[in-house]
Structure formats: structure tokens, C-alpha cells
C-alpha positions in Angstrom: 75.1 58.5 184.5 74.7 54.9 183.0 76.5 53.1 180.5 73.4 53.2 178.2 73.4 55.3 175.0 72.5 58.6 174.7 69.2 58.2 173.0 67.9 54.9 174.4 64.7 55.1 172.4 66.8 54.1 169.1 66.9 50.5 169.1 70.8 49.1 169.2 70.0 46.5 166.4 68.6 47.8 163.1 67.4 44.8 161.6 63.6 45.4 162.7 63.9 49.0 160.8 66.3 48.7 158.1 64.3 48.2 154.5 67.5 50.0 152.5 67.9 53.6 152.3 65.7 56.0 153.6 64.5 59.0 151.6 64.3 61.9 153.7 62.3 65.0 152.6 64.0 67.8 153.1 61.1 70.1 151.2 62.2 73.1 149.2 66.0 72.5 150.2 67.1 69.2 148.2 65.6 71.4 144.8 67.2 74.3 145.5 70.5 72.6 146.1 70.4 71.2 142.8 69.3 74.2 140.9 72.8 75.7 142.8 74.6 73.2 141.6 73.8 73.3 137.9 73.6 77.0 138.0 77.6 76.9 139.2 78.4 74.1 136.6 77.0 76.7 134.2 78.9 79.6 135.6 82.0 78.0 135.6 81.0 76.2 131.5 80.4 80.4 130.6 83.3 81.5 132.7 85.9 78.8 130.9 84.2 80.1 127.7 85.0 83.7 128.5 88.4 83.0 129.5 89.2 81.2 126.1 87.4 83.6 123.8 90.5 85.4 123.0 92.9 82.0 122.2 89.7 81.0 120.2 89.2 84.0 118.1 93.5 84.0 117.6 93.5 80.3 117.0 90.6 81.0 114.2 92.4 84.5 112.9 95.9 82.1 112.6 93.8 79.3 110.9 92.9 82.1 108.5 96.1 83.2 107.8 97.7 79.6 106.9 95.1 79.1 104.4 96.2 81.9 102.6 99.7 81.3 102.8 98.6 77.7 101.6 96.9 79.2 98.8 100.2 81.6 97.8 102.5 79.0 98.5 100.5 77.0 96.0 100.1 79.8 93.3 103.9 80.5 93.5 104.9 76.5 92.9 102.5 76.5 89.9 104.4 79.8 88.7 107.8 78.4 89.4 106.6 75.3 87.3 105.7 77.7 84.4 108.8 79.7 84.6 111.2 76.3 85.0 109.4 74.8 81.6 109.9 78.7 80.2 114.0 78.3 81.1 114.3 75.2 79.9 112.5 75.8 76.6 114.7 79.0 76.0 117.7 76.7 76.8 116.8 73.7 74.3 114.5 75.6 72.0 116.5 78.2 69.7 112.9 79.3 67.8 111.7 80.2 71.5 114.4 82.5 72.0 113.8 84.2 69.0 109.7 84.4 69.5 110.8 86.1 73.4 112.9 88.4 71.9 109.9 89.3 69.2 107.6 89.8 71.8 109.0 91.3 74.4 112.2 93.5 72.9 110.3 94.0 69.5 113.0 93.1 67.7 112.6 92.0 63.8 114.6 90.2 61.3 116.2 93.0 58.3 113.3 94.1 56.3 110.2 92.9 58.3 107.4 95.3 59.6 106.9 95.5 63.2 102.8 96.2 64.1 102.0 97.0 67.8 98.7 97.0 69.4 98.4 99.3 72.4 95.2 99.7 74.5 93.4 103.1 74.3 93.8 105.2 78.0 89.9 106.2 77.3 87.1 103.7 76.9 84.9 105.6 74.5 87.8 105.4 72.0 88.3 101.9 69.9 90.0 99.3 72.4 93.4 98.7 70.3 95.2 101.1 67.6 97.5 100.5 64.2 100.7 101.4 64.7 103.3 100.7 62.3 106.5 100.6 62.2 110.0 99.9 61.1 112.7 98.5 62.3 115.9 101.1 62.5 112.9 104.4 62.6 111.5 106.0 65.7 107.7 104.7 65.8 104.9 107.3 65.2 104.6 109.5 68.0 108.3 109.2 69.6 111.1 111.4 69.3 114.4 110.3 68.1 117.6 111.5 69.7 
């Protein structure tokens, strides 16, 4: 053997066939490479998607569940507001005290009438009875001991 190169009908200087790159067609081959290639990237995009669904759907569920503690947190600071101004206005305000103790224990000064609305337990009946009475008596419809 020689010291030539293998293929001596390829010329050893390019210059007299180099124009830049040359496209070679491989036919069918170079498409269905590509089409592979996306198909995979899509593959692995829906596989990623699978794989996270259940962190997504626990990151949205947990998302859900701060808002409403938001919401409560926020509801219970406008009632601690309301009950703060109540305190205070029982401690400054002697006429509140007595209008609490009206309302809520029924209590009367000597020789005023206490009248009481209750609600009826059947809605064909009137909404709202009279029942009077006074203080130091059992009201109508209570025993006394």
C-alpha cells in the first residue's frame, strides 16, 4: 500500500467544492426525526404535568383554606373591636350598664312593667306575642317554686 488516502477520488483541498454547508436529503428520515423529537418534548411536558398534579391540586386546596382563615381571622378582629368598644362603654358608661342588665337579665327599676316579645315556634301563628309582666311575679305560663 501507498501513502495516498483512502479515497483518492476526494480532492485533498476543498476550496474548488466548498460553497458553505451542504444540505443533504436524507428523505423521509430528517421529518420523522423531528416529529420524534417534539412528540418526546411533549411526553415529557404531559409526564411533568402528571407528576405535579397532586402538589397542584394540594397547593390550590391549601390556597383555599388560607382564604378562609383570612376571612375568620378578619370576622373575629371586627368582633373583638365590637366587644372591646362594648367593655369599655360598660366601664365608663354607668347608663350602659344599666341598659345590659335591662336587656339581657330583665331586670326593672321598683314599680316598672317588664313586656317581652318572644317569637312564635309555628309560622302560621302571629310572629311576636304580649307578655306582661311584673317584676317580683312568675311571668304567665311559668311555675313559681
Amino acid at each position: 500500500m501507498s501513502n495516498s488516502p483512502r479515497n483518492s477520488r476526494l480532492p485533498l483541498d476543498r476550496t474548488c467544492c466548498s460553497n458553505g454547508p451542504v444540505n443533504i436529503d436524507l428523505g423521509i428520515w430528517s421529518k420523522l426525526t423531528r416529529v420524534v423529537f417534539f412528540l418526546l418534548a411533549v411526553a415529557g411536558i404531559l409526564g411533568v404535568l402528571v407528576w405535579y398534579q397532586p402538589l397542584i391540586q394540594s397547593n390550590e386546596n391549601l390556597r383555599k383554606k388560607n382564604h378562609q382563615l383570612e376571612t375568620l381571622v378578619r370576622k373575629d378582629d371586627l368582633e373583638n373591636r365590637r366587644l372591646e368598644g362594648l367593655i369599655k362603654q360598660l366601664q365608663q358608661n354607668p347608663k350602659a350598664v344599666e341598659r345590659v342588665a335591662r336587656e339581657k337579665l330583665n331586670l326593672a327599676k321598683p314599680g316598672e312593667t317588664i313586656i317581652r316579645f318572644e317569637e312564635s315556634p309555628s309560622p302560621a301563628s302571629p310572629s311576636s306575642t304580649f307578655k306582661p309582666f311584673a317584676p317580683g311575679k312568675p311571668a304567665p305560663g311559668t311555675v313559681s317554686p
